[in-house]
C-alpha positions as CSV (number, residue, x, y, z in Angstrom):
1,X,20.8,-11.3,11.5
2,X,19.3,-9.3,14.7
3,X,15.6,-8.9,13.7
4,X,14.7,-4.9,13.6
5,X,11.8,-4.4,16.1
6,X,9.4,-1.1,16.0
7,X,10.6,1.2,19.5
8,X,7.3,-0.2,21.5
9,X,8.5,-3.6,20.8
10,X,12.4,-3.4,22.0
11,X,12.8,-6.6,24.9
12,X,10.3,-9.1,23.2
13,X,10.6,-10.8,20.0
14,X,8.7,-9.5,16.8
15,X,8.4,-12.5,15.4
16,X,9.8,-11.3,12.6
17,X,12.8,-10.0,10.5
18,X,11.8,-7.2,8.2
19,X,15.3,-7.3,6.9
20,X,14.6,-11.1,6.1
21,X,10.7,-11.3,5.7
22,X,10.0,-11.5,2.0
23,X,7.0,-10.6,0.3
24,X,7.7,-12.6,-3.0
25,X,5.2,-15.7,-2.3
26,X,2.7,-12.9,-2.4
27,X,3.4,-12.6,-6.2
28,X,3.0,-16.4,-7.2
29,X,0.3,-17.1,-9.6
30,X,-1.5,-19.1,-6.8
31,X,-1.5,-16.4,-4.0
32,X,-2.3,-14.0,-7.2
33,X,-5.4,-15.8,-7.7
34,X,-6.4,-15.9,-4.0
35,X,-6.2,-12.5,-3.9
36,X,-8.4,-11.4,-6.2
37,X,-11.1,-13.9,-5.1
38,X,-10.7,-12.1,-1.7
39,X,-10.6,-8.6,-3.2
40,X,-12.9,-8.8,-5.7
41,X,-15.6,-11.1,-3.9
42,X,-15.1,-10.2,-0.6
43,X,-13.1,-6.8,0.2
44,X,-15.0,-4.4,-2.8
45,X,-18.5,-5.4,-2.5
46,X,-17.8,-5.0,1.6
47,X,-16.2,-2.1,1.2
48,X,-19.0,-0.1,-1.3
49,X,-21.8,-1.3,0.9
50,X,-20.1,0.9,4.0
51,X,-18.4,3.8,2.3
52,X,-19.7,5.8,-1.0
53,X,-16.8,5.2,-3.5
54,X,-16.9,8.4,-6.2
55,X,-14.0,8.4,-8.7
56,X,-13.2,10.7,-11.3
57,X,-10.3,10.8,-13.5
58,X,-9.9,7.4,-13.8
59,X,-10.2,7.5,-17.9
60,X,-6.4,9.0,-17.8
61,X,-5.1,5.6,-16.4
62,X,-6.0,4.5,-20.5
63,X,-3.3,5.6,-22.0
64,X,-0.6,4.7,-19.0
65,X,0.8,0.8,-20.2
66,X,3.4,-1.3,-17.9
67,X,4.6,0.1,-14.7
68,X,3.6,3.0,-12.9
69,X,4.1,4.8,-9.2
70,X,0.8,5.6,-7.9
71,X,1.4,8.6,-5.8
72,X,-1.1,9.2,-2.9
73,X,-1.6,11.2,0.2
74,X,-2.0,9.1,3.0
75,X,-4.6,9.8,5.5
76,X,-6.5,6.7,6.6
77,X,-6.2,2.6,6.4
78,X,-9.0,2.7,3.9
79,X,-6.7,4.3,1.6
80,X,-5.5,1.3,0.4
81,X,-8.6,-0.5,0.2
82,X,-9.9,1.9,-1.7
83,X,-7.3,2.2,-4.3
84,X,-7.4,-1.0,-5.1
85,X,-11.1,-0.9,-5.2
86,X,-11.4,2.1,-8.1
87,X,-8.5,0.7,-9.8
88,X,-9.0,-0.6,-13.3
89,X,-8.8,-4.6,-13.2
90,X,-5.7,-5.1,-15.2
91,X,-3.7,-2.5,-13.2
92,X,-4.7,-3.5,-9.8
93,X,-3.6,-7.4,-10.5
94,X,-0.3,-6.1,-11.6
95,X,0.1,-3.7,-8.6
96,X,1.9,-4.1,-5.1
97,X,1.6,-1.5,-2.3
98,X,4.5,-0.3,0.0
99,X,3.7,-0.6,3.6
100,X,5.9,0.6,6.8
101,X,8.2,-1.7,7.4
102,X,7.7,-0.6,11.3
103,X,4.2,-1.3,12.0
104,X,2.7,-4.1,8.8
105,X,5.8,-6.0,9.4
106,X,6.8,-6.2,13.0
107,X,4.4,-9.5,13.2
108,X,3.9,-11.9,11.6
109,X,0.5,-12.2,11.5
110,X,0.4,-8.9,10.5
111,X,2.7,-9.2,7.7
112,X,1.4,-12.0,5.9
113,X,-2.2,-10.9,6.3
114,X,-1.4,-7.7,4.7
115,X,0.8,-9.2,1.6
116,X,-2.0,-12.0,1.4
117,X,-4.9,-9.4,1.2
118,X,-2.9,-6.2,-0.6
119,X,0.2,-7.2,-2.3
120,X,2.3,-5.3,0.5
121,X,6.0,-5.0,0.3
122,X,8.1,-3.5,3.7
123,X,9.1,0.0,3.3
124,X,11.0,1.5,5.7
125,X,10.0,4.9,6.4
126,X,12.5,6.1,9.0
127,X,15.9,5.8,7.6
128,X,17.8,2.4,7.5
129,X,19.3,0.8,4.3
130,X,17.8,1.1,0.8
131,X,16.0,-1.3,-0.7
132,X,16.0,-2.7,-4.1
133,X,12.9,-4.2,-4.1
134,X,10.5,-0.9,-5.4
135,X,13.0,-1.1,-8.2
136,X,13.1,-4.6,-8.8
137,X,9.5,-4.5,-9.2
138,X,8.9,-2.1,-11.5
139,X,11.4,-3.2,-13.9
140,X,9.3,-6.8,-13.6
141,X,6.0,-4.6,-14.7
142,X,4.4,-4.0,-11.4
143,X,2.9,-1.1,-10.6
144,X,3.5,0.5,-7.1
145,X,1.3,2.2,-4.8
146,X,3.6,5.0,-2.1
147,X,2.3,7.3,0.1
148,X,5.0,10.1,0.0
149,X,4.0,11.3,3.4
150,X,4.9,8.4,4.8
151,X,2.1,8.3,7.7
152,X,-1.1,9.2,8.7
153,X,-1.9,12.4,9.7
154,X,-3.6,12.9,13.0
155,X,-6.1,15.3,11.7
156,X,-6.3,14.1,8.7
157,X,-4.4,16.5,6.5
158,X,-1.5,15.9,4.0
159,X,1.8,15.8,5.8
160,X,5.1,16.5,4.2
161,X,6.2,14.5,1.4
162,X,9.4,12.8,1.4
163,X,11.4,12.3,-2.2
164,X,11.4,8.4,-2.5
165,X,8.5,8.4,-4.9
166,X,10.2,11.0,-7.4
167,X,13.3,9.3,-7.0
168,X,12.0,6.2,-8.1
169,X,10.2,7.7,-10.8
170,X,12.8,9.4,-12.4
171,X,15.6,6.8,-11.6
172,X,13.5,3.8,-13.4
173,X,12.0,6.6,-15.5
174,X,8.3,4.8,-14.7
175,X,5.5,7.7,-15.2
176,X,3.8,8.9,-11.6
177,X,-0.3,8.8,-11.7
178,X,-1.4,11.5,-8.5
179,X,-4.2,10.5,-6.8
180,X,-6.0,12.7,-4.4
181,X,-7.9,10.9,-1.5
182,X,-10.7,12.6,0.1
183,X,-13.1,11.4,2.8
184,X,-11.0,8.1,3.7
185,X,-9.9,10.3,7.3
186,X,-13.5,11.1,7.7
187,X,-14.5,7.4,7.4
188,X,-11.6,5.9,9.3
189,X,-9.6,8.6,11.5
190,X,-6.5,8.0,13.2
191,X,-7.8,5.4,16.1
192,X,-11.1,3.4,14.5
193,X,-11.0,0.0,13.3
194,X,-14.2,0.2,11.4
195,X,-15.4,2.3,8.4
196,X,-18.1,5.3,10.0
197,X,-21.2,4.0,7.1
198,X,-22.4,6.2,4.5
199,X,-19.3,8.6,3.7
């Protein structure tokens, strides 16, 4: 099967197949484990020593069991990070994130790192086949981060939200948890690599 490459990338090799690249291995016990050595002893205390992390709300998650679509705007690449961060422990071990297909996975460097690290699964964002694998996983129990807008904003503001998320939800009748992200664009805009300290 022809590998699907991102439009920069058409006349060189991707080194990867998102059609074909699965994410499962990032759901073994082993990797499991990895991953929250990383995350928890490497990735959180990293990430609260650069950025001020305030949540609020998070005492509704309590009565949420099993599966769940996180719904988020998208506006930075801290956003993930910092989900996973402020999530409660049990949640966030049993969660997986949907990433564009496009950019995480057109390497592979870039797609294992960010399965390894985040529990990402290729989305595609701009048309193509559907996948079964959103579904798959929330009838297995894991709860899914989406970012309905699909991209990040260049200023920073919420764009447009496509219907994947609701149509999940109310296909595999899973209960949606809104989150509202705010300062991740002022820390990280469009462009850095590095979080701007003390926001």
């Amino acid at each position: 099967m022809k590998a699907l490459l991102p439009r920069h990338g058409h006349g060189r090799s991707s080194g990867v197949d998102r059609v074909l690249f699965s994410t499962a291995w990032a759901r073994t016990r082993p990797v499991r484990v990895l991953r929250e050595i990383v995350q928890v002893g490497g990735l959180s205390p990293l990430l609260r020593r650069e950025v001020a992390l305030d949540v609020a709300g998070d005492e509704n998650l309590r009565n949420i069991d099993g599966a769940a679509l996180i719904v988020a705007n998208h506006s930075s690449h801290l956003d993930t990070a910092v989900l996973l961060a402020t999530l409660p422990a049990s949640r966030r071990r049993r969660t997986a994130v949907a990433a564009a297909a496009d950019y995480f996975f057109a390497t592979v460097w870039r797609a294992a790192g960010s399965a390894l690290m985040f529990n990402t699964f290729p989305l595609e964002r701009r048309g193509g086949s559907e996948s079964s694998l959103p579904g798959d996983l929330l009838a297995d129990g894991w709860s899914l981060i989406v970012y309905p807008d699909g991209t990040r904003p260049p200023d920073g503001n919420p764009g447009r939200f496509r219907m994947g998320a609701a149509s999940l939800a109310v296909s595999h009748q899973v209960p949606v948890i809104p989150v509202s992200l705010r300062g991740t664009y002022a820390a990280i805009p469009r462009g850095r690599g590095w979080p701007r300290s003390g926001r």
